[in-house]
N, C-alpha and C positions, 0 to 999 in steps of 0.2 A: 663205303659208298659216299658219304660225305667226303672224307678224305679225299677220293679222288674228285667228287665235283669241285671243291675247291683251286684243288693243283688245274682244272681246265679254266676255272676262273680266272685266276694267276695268271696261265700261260697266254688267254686271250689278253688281258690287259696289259701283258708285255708285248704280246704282239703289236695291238692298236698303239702304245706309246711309240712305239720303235717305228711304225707309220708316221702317226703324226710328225715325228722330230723328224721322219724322210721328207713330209712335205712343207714344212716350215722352211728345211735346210732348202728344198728345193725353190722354193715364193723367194726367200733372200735371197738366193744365188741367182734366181732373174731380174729380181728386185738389183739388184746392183748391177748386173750386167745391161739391163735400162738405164740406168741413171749414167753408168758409165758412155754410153752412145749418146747422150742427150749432147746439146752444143753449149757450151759453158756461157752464161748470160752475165753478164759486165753491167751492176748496177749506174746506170744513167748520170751524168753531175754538169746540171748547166754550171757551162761557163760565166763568169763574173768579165762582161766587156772592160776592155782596157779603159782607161780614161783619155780622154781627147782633151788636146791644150788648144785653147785658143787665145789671139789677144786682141783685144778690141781697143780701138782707139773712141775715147768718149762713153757717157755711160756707168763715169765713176759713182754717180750718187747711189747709184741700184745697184751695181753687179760688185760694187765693194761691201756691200750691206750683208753683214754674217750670216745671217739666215737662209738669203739668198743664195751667199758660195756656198753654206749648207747641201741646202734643194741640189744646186747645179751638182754639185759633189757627187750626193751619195745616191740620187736617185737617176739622175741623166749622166752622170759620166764623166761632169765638163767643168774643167779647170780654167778658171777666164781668168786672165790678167789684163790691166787695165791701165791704159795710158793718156791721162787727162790731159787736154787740150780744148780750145775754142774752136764751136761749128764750125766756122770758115778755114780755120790753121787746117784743119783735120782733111778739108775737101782741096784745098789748094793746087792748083797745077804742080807743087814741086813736093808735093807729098806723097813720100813713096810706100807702099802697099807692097814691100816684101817683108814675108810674115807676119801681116795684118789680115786678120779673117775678119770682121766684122767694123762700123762706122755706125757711131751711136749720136746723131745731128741732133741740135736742141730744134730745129727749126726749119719749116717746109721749103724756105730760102735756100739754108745750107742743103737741103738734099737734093734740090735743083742743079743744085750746082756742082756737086760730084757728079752728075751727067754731063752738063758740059765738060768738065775737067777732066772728067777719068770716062770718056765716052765705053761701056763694053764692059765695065768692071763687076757692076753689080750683080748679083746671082738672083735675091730676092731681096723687100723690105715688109715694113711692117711699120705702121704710126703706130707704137706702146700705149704710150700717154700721152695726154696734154696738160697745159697748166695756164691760167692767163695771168698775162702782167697785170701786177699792183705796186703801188707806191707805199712805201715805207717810210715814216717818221717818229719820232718822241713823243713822251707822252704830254712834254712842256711844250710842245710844239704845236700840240695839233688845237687845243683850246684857242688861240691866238687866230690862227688858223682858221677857226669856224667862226671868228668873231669880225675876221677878216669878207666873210662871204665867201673863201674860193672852198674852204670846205664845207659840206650841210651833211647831217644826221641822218641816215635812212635806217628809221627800226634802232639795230643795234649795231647796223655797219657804216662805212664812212664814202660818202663819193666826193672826189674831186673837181671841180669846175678847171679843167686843162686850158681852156685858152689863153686867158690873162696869165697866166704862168708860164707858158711855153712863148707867147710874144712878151711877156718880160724878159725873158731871155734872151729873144732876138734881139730887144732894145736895147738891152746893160744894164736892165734896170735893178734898184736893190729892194730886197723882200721889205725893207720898211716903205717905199714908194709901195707893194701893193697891200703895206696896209697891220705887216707883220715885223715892226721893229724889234722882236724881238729877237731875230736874228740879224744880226749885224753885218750882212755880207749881198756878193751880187746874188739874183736870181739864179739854181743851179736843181737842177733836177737830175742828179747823177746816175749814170746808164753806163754798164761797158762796152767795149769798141767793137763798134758794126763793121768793122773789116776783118774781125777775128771770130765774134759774139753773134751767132746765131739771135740770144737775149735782146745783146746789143742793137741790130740791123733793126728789127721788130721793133725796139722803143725808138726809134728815130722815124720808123714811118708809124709807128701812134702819133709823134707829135706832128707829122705832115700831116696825117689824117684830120687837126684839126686848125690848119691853115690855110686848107682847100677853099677855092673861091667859090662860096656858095651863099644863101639869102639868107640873112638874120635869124637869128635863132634856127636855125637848119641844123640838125646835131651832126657830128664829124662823120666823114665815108671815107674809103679808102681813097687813098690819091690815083690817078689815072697819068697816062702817058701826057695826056694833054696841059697837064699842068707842073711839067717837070722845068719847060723856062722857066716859071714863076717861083717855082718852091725849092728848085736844087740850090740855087745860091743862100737861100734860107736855110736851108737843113745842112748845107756846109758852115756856114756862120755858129748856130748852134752848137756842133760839132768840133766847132775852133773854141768856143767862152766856154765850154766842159773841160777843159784840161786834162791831162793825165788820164788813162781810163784802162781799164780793169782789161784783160783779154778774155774773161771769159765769165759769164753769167757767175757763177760760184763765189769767183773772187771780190766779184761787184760787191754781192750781200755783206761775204765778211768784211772788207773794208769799210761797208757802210755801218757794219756793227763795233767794229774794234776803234775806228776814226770818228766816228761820230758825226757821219756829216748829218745835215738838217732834214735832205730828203734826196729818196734814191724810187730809181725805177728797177724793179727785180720781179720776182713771180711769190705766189702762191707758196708753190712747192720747195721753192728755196728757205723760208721760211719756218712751213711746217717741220722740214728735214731737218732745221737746224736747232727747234724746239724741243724734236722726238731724240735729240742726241743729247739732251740734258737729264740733269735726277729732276723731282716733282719740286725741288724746291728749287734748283735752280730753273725752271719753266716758271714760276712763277713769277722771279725776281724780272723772266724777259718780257712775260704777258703786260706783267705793271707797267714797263717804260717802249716798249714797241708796238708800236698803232699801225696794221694795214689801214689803207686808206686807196677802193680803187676809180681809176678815171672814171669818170661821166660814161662813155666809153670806151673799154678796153679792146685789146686782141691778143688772141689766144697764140702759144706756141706750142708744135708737136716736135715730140718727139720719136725720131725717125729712126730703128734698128733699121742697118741696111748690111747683108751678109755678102761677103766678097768672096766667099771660098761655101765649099761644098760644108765641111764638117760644122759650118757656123748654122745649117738652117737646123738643125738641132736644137741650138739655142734659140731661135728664131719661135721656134714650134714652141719653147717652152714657156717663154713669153706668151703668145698669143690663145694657148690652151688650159694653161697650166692658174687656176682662179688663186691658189696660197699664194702667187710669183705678184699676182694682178691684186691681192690685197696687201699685200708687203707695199707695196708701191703707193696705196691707198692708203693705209693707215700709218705708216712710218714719213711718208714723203708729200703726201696732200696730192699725188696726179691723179687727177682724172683721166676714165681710160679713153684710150683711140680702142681696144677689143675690148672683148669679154663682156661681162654684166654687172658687174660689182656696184655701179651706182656711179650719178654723176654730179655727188656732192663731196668735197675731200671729207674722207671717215672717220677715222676717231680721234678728234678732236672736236673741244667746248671752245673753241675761239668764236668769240660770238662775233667778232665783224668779217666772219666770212661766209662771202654769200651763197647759194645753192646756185642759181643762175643770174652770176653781175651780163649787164648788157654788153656788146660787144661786135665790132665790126671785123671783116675779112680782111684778110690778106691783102695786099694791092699784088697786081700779077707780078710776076717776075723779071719782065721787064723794066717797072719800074724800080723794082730793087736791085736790078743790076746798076741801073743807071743812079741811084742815090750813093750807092757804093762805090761806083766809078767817080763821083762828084768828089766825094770826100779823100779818096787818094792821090787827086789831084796836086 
C-alpha cells in the first residue's frame, strides 16, 4: 500500500512538472511573439548644431578676447572673425558688406552714419557698452601739471581744466606759455582721426564743446547748429597743429604708449584692456608712470553691435543676455554696459583715479557732426 501510494505521488509530480514546463514553454513563446510585434524604438541623439561663421568688421577688443571666442564657440555655435578698422572706415559709402554679417561702431556718430550710407542694411543693433573719454599722461607730467592749475586733485582722481589747453592749441601756443615747461613742445592733446575714428570725431567735438559761446564760468554743452560759423574754422585749425593721427581709437592709445607723447585723448576702456593684458608686475611698472586724468567734462562713446545678416542676431542676443559675455567686458576691458546689470563702475580694478560717475555732457546731434566732419575734409 505504501508502495503504491508513492508511485501515485511520483506520477502526480511528473505530471504537474510536465505542466508546468507546458506553461512556461507556452508565457515565453507569447512572450516573444510580443516583443517580436512591438515596433523597434531608436534611442533619441540631439544633434550638436553646426557652427555658424560669421565676420564682423570692428569689435576686435571683445570678440578677439579668448574667453570670449570660448563662450561664442562651444556654447552658441559661433565662429567670429574679425576685421579691425576705424568707426567711420567701416560705415563709409565704399564699403562693401559682402560677407560681412555684423558692424561693431565705437560711436553713436558712426552708427548714424551706416544709415545714411548703407540706407536698408541693417537687420538689428544693440548699444553693448559704453566708455568715456579720458586724457592720458606720465607720471612726470602730471605734478607740473597740477602746479600749473590746469590740473586739480579730486579725492584720488584727476580732472582737467580743458579750456586753456584746447585754446592753446588754437593759438600755437607752447605748454611752457601755460605754465608747464616742462615739456618742451607746442600745445598737443593727441586724438585719432575723426574721419576714420568714431574716438576720433567724439574728442573733436569734447573740444568744441568747450569753445561754445557761452557766459563765464558756464561749464561746456554740446555744440549746436548755431555755432558751426563760429567754431568749424576752429576745430579745423586744431585738426591741422595735430599732425599725423592714428585711424583708429586703439592705435591712438598704443602710439601714445610706445611714443611717448606728453598727452593723448583716448577712453577708459583702452586702458583698462591694455592693463588686463599684462602679468601683475608688469601692470604695475604701467600704473606707476600712466596717470588717467578726465575733462572737467567728458562724453561718453557707445558702442554700437549692428547685425547685417540674419545669422549675426545670434550674436547679437549673446551679447545682450548672456551676463559672463557683459562681465568679460567689464572686468577685462573697463566698459560700462549700454544692457544688462552688471554695474556702472568699470570692475575689477584698484585704479584709484577712476571715477564711478566723471561728469559728462551729450552728444551734439548729428548734424553737427556731419558738418565738423565735412569741415575737416575740406
Amino acid at each position: 500500500m505504501s508502495r503504491n501510494r508513492l508511485i501515485i505521488i511520483f506520477v502526480l509530480l511528473a505530471v504537474l512538472m510536465a505542466v508546468l514546463i507546458a506553461v512556461i514553454s507556452l508565457v515565453s513563446r507569447a512572450t516573444r511573439e510580443y516583443q517580436a510585434n512591438l515596433p523597434t524604438v531608436t534611442p533619441s541623439v540631439t544633434p550638436i548644431p553646426e557652427m555658424v561663421s560669421l565676420h564682423c568688421l570692428g569689435g576686435q577688443i571683445y570678440l578677439n578676447d579668448p574667453e570670449i571666442q570660448r563662450i561664442l564657440r562651444e556654447e552658441y555655435r559661433l565662429d567670429v572673425t574679425v576685421e579691425a578698422m576705424g568707426s567711420f572706415q567701416m560705415v563709409a559709402p565704399a564699403t562693401d558688406y559682402s560677407g560681412v554679417d555684423c558692424v561693431w561702431t565705437g560711436s553713436i556718430a558712426a552708427y548714424e552714419a551706416l544709415g545714411v550710407n548703407h540706407p536698408g542694411v541693417e537687420v538689428a543693433h544693440e548699444t553693448v557698452f559704453i566708455t568715456f573719454l579720458m586724457n592720458f599722461t606720465w607720471d612726470n607730467y602730471l605734478q607740473p601739471a597740477i602746479e600749473a592749475g590746469i590740473v586739480k586733485q579730486q579725492g584720488n582722481a584727476y580732472v582737467m581744466d580743458m579750456e586753456p589747453v584746447i585754446r592753446g592749441m588754437l593759438e600755437e601756443k607752447t605748454w611752457a606759455e601755460l605754465g608747464i615747461p616742462e615739456i618742451p613742445s607746442y600745445v598737443n592733446m593727441r586724438f585719432s582721426a575723426p574721419e576714420s575714428s568714431g574716438g576720433g570725431l567724439s574728442s573733436l567735438a569734447l573740444m568744441g564743446a568747450y569753445l561754445t559761446p557761452r557766459q563765464e564760468d558756464a561749464p561746456a554743452r554740446p555744440m549746436r547748429d548755431a555755432d558751426m560759423e563760429e567754431l568749424l574754422p576752429q576745430l579745423a585749425h586744431i585738426w591741422e597743429v595735430t599732425g599725423q593721427q592714428s585711424d583708429s581709437s586703439p592705435e591712438n592709445f598704443d602710439e601714445f604708449r610706445t611714443k611717448g607723447w606728453p598727452w593723448v585723448i583716448s577712453s577708459e576702456s583702452l586702458f583698462l584692456g591694455y592693463l588686463k593684458s599684462l602679468s601683475p608686475e608688469q601692470q604695475q611698472q604701467v600704473t606707476d608712470h600712466i596717470i588717467g586724468v578726465y575733462p572737467e567734462y567728458t562724453m561718453s562713446t557707445d558702442h554700437v553691435l549692428v547685425c547685417i545678416s540674419q545669422p549675426c542676431l545670434k550674436l547679437l542676443n549673446a551679447f545682450r543676455d548672456d551676463v559672463r559675455l557683459q562681465q568679460i567686458g567689464w572686468d577685462n576691458y573697463g566698459m560700462r554696459l549700454g544692457v544688462g546689470g552688471v554695474g556702472a563702475t568699470p570692475g575689477d580694478t584698484d585704479i584709484p583715479w577712476i571715477l564711478p560717475n566723471p561728469q559728462f555732457i551729450p552728444d551734439p546731434k548729428q548734424s553737427v557732426m556731419d558738418a565738423v566732419q565735412a569741415a575737416i575734409q575740406q
